[in-house]
C-alpha positions as a Markdown table, in Angstrom:
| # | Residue | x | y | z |
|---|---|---|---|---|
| 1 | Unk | -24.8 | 30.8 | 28.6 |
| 2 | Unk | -25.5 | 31.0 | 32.0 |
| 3 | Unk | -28.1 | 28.7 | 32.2 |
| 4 | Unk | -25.9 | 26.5 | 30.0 |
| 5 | Unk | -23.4 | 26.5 | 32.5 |
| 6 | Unk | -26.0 | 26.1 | 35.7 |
| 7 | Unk | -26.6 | 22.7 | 33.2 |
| 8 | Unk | -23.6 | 21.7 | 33.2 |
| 9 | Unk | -22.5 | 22.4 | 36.8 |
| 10 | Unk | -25.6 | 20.0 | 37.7 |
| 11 | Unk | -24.6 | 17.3 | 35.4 |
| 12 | Unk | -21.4 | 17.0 | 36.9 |
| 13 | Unk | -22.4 | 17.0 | 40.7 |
| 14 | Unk | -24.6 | 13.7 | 39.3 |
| 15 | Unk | -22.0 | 12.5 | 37.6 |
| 16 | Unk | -20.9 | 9.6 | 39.5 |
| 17 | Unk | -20.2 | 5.9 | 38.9 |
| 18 | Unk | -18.3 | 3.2 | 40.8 |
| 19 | Unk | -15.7 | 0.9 | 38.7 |
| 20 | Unk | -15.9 | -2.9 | 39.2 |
| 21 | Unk | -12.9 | -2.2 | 41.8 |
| 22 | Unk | -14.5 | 0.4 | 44.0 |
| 23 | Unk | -13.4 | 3.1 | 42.5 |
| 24 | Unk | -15.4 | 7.0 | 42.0 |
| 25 | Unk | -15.3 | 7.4 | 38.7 |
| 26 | Unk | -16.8 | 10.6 | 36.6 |
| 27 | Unk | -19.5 | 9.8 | 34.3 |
| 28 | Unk | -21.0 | 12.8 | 32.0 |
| 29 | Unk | -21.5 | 10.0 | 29.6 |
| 30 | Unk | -23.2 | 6.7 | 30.6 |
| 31 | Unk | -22.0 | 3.4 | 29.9 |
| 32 | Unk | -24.5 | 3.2 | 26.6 |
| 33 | Unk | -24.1 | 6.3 | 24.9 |
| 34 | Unk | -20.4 | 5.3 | 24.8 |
| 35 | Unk | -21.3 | 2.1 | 23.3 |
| 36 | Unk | -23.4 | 4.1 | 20.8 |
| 37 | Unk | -20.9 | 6.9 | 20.4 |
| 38 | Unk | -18.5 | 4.4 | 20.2 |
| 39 | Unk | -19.4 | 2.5 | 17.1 |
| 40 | Unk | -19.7 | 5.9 | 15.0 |
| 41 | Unk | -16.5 | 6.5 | 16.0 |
| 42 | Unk | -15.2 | 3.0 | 15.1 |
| 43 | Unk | -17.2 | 2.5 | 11.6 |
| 44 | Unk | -15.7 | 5.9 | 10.7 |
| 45 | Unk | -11.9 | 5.0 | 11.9 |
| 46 | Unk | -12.3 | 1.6 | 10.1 |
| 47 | Unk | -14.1 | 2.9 | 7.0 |
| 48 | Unk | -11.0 | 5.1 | 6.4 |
| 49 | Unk | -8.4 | 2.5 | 6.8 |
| 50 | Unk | -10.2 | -0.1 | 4.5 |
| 51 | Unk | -10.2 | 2.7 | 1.8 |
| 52 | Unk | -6.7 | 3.2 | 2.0 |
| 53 | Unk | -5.9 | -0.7 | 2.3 |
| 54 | Unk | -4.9 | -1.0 | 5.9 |
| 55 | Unk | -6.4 | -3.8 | 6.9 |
| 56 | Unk | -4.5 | -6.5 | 7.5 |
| 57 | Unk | -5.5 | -9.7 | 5.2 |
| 58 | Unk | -3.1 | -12.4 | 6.3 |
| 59 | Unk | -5.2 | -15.6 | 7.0 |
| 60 | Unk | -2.7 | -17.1 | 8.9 |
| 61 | Unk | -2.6 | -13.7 | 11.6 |
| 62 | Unk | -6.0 | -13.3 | 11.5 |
| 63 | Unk | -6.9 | -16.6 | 12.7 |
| 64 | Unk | -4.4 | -16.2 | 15.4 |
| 65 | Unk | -5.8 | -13.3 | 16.5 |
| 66 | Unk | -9.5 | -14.6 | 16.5 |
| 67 | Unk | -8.1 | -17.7 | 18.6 |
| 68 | Unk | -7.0 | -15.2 | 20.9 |
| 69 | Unk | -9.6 | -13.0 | 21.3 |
| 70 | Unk | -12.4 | -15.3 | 20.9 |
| 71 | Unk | -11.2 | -16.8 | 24.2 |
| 72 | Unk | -10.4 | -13.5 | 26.3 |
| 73 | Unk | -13.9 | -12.4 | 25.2 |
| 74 | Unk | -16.0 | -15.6 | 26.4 |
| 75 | Unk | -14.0 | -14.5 | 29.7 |
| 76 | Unk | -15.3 | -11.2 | 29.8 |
| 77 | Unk | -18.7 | -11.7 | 28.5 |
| 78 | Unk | -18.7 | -14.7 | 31.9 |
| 79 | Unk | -18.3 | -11.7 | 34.2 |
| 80 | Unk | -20.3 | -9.1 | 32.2 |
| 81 | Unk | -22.9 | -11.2 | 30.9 |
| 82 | Unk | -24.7 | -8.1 | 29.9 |
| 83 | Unk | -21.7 | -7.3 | 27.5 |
| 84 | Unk | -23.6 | -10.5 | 25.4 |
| 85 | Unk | -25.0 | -7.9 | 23.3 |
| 86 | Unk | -22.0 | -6.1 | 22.4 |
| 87 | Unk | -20.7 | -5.9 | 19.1 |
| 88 | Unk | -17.5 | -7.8 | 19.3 |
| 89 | Unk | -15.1 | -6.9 | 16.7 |
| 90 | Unk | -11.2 | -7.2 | 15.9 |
| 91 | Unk | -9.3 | -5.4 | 13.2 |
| 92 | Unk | -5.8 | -5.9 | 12.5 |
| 93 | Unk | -4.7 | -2.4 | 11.0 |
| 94 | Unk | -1.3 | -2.9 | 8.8 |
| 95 | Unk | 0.7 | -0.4 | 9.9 |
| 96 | Unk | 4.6 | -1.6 | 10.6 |
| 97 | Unk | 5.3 | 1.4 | 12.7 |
| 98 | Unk | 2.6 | 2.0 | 15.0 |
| 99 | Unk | 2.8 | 0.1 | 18.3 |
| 100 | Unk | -0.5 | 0.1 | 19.8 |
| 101 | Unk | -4.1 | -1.6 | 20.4 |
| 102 | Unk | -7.3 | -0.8 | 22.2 |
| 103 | Unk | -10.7 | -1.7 | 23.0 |
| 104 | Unk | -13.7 | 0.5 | 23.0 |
| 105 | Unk | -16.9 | 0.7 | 24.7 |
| 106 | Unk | -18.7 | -2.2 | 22.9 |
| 107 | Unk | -16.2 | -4.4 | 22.3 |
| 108 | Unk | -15.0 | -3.1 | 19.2 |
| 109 | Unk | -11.0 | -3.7 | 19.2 |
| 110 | Unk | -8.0 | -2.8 | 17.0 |
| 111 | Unk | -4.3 | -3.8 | 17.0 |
| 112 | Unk | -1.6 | -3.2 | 14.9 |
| 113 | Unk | 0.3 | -5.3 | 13.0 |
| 114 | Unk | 3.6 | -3.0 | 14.4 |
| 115 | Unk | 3.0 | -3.9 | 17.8 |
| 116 | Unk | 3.3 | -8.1 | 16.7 |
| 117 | Unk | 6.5 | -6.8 | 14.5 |
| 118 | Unk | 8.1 | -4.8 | 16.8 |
| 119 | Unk | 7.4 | -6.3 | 20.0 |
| 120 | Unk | 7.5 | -10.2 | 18.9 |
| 121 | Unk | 5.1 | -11.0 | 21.3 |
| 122 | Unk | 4.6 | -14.6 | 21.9 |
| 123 | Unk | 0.7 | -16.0 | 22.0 |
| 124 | Unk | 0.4 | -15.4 | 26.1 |
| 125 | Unk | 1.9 | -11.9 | 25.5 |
| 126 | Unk | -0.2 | -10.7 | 22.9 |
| 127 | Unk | -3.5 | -12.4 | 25.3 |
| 128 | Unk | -2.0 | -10.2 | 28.2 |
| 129 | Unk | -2.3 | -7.2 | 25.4 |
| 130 | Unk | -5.7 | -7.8 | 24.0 |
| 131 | Unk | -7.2 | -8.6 | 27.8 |
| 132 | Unk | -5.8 | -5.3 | 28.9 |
| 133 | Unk | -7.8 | -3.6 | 26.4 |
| 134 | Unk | -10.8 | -5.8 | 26.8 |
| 135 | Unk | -10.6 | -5.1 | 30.4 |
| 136 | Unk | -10.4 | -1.0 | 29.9 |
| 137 | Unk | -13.9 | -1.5 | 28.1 |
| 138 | Unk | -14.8 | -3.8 | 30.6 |
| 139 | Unk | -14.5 | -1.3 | 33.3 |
| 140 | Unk | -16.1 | 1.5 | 31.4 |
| 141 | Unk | -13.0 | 3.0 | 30.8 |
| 142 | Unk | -13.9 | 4.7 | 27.6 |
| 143 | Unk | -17.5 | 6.4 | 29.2 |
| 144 | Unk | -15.0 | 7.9 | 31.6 |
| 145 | Unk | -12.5 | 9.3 | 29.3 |
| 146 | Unk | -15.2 | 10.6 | 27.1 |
| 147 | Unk | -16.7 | 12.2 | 30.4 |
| 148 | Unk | -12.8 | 13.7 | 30.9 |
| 149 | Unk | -12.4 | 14.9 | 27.3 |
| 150 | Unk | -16.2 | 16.7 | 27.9 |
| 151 | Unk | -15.6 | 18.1 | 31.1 |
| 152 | Unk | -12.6 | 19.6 | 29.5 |
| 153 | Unk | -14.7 | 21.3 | 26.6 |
| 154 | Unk | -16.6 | 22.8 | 29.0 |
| 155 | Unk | -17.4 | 25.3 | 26.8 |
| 156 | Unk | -18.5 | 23.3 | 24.2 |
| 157 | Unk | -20.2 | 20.9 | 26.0 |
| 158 | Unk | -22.6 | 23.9 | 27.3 |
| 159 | Unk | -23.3 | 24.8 | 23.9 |
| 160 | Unk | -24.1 | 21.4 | 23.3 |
| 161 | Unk | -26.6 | 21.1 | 26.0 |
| 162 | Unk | -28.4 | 24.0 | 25.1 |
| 163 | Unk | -28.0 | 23.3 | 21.0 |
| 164 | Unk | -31.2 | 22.9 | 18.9 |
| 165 | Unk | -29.2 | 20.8 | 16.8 |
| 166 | Unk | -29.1 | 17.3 | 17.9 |
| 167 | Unk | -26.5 | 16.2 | 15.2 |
| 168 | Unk | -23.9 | 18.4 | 16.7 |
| 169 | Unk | -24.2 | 17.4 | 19.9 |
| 170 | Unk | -24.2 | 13.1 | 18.1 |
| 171 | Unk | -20.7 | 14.7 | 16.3 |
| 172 | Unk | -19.4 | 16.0 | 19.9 |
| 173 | Unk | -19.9 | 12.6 | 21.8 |
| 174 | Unk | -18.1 | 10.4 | 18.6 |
| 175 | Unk | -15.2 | 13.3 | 18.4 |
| 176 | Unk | -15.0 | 11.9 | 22.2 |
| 177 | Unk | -15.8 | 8.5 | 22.1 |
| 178 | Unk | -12.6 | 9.0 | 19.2 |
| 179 | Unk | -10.2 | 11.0 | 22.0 |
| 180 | Unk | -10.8 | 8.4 | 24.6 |
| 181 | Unk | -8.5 | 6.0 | 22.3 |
| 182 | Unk | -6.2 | 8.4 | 21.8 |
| 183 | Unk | -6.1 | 10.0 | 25.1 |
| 184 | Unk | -3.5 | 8.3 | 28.4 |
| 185 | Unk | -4.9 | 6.5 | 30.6 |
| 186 | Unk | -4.8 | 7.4 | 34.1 |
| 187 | Unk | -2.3 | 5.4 | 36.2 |
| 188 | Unk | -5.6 | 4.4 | 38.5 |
| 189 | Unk | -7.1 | 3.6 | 35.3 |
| 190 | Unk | -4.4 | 1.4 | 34.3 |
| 191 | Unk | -3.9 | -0.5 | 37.2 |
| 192 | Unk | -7.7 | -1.2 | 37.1 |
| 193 | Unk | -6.9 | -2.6 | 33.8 |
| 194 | Unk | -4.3 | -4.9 | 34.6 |
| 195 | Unk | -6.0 | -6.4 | 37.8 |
| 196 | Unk | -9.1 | -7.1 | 35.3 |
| 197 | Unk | -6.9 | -8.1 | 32.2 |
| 198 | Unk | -4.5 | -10.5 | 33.6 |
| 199 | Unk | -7.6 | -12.0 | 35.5 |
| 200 | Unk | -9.2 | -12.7 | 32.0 |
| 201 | Unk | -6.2 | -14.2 | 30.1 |
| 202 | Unk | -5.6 | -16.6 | 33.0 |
| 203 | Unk | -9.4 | -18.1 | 32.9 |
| 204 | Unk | -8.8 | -17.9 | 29.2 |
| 205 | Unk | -6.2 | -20.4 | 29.6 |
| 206 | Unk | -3.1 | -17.5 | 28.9 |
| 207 | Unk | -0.2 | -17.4 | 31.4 |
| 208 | Unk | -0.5 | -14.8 | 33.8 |
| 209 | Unk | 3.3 | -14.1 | 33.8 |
| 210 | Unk | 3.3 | -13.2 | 30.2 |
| 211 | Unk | 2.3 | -9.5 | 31.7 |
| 212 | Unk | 5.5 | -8.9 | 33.4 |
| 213 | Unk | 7.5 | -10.5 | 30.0 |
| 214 | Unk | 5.1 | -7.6 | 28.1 |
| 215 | Unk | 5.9 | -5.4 | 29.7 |
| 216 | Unk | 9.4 | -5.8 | 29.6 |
| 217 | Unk | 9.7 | -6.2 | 25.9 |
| 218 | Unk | 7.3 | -2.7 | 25.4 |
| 219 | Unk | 9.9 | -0.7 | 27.4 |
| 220 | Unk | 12.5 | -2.0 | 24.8 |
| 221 | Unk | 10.7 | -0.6 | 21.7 |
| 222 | Unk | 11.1 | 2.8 | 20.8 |
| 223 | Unk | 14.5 | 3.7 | 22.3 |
| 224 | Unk | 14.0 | 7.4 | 23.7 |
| 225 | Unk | 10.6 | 8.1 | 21.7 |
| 226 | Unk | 8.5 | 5.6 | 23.5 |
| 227 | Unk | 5.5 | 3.8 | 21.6 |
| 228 | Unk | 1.9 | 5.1 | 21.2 |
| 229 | Unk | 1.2 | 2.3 | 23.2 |
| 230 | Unk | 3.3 | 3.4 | 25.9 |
| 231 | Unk | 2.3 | 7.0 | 26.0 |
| 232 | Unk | -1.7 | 6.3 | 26.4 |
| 233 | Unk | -1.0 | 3.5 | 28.9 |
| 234 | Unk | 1.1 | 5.1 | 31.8 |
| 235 | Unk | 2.9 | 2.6 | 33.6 |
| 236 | Unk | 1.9 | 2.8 | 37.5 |
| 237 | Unk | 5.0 | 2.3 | 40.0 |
| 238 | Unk | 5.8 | -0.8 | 40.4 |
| 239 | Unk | 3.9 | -2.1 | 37.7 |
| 240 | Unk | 6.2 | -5.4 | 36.7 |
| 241 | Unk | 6.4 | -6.3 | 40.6 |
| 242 | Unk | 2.9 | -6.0 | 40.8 |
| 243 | Unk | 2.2 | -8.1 | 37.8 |
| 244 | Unk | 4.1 | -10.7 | 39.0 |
| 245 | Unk | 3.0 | -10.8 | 42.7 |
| 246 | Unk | -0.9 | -11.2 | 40.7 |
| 247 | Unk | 0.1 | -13.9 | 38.1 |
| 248 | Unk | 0.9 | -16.1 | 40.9 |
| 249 | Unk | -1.5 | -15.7 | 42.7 |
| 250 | Unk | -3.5 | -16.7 | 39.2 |
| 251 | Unk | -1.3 | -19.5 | 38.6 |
| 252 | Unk | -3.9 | -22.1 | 39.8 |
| 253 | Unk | -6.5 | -20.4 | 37.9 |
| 254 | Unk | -4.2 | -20.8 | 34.7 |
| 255 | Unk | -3.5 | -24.4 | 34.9 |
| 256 | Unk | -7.4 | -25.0 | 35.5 |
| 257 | Unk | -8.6 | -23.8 | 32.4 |
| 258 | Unk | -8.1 | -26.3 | 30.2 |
| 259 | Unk | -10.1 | -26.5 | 27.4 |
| 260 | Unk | -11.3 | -22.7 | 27.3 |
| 261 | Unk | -14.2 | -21.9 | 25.9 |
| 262 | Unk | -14.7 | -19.5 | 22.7 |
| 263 | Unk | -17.0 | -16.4 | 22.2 |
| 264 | Unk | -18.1 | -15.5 | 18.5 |
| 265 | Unk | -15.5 | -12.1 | 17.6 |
| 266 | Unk | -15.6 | -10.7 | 13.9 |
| 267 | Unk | -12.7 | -10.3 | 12.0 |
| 268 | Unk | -13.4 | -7.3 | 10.5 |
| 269 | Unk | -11.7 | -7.3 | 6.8 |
């Protein structure tokens, strides 16, 4: 064990990374095994749900979701190029009482349908949602949170790195690719996520003042017992005043994107 932990102490002295804003952030976990860590974790979320018939089928709400999406994600594959070879993927999960959405390391989203119910988000809203989420992925969000969760199971991690069982340590890193979606963001995190996101939906053609509106209507859901979407996304100070000084400042970009482009996204059914 103590070489396990001399491992581990090494790892995270290496363990940097800079975010597409300048920021330190920790990295046990690169950028690609998320992606890879990522997908088991996704195929075995959404495998479950199709069993039990939670994915949504509604023509008309999927194709307004693939409208939306498929635009933010020609956006973010423009300033990622490399993300070209991710797996981009939407699933609507039908689920009237969940308020939430995400975006994991390879493009591989999911929103549910009690975030449209409850929230009645209009089209530029629900862009400023999905381009959030895009834009947490974007910034490698989800290796860091994995890297958190990790650096948290210090323990287990150790054992991991010193296992001769490499299908416990492939179980470990989807268990945290899992946690990252479920986890809160942190407030740097999140503001990293709005300056990205908001950037997106305007050169996606999406008004950048939506996000303030968003915002607005979110705090209104859930009465005292605030949203899942709420309790992983942490709202900075000062978020709605911020939002709003940045979507005009986008306004220009807004009203010179006409005629958006589109980026293939699966609907996954």
């Amino acid at each position: 064990m103590r070489i396990a932990w001399l491992l581990l102490s090494v790892s995270l002295v290496g363990a940097c990374a800079t975010s597409p804003t300048g920021r330190s952030q920790l990295m046990l976990v690169s950028p690609d095994q998320a992606v890879v860590a990522s997908r088991q974790a996704y195929l075995a979320q959404i495998g479950e749900l199709d069993k039990q018939g939670k994915l949504a089928q509604d023509p008309e709400l999927l194709k307004w979701i693939e409208n939306i999406t498929s635009r933010l994600v020609a956006q973010a594959v423009a300033m990622r190029p490399d993300t070209s070879k991710w797996e981009w993927s939407v699933a609507v999960i039908d689920d009237p009482e969940v308020v939430n959405a995400w975006c994991m390391a390879g493009g591989r989203m999911a929103i549910y349908t009690g975030l449209i119910r409850k929230v009645d988000p209009t089209e530029d809203e629900l862009a400023q949602v999905m381009a959030h989420e895009i834009a947490h992925a974007l910034a490698n969000h989800t290796a860091e949170k994995m890297s958190v969760a990790m650096a948290s199971q210090a323990g287990v991690l150790a054992a991991a790195v010193v296992s001769d069982r490499p299908g416990a340590a492939v179980a470990g890193a989807a268990l945290a690719a899992q946690l990252a979606i479920e986890l809160p963001n942190s407030r740097t995190a999140e503001s990293e996520a709005d300056q990205i996101g908001i950037e997106l939906a305007a050169k996606a053609g999406f008004d950048p003042s939506a996000a303030a509106t968003l915002w607005q209507k979110m705090g209104r859901v859930g009465g005292s017992a605030p949203p899942q979407f709420m309790s992983t996304h942490p709202a900075p100070q000062n978020r709605e005043q911020s939002l709003r000084q940045r979507a005009l400042a986008l306004m220009p970009v807004y009203r010179s994107a006409t005629n958006p482009p589109k980026y293939p996204v699966r609907i996954v059914t």
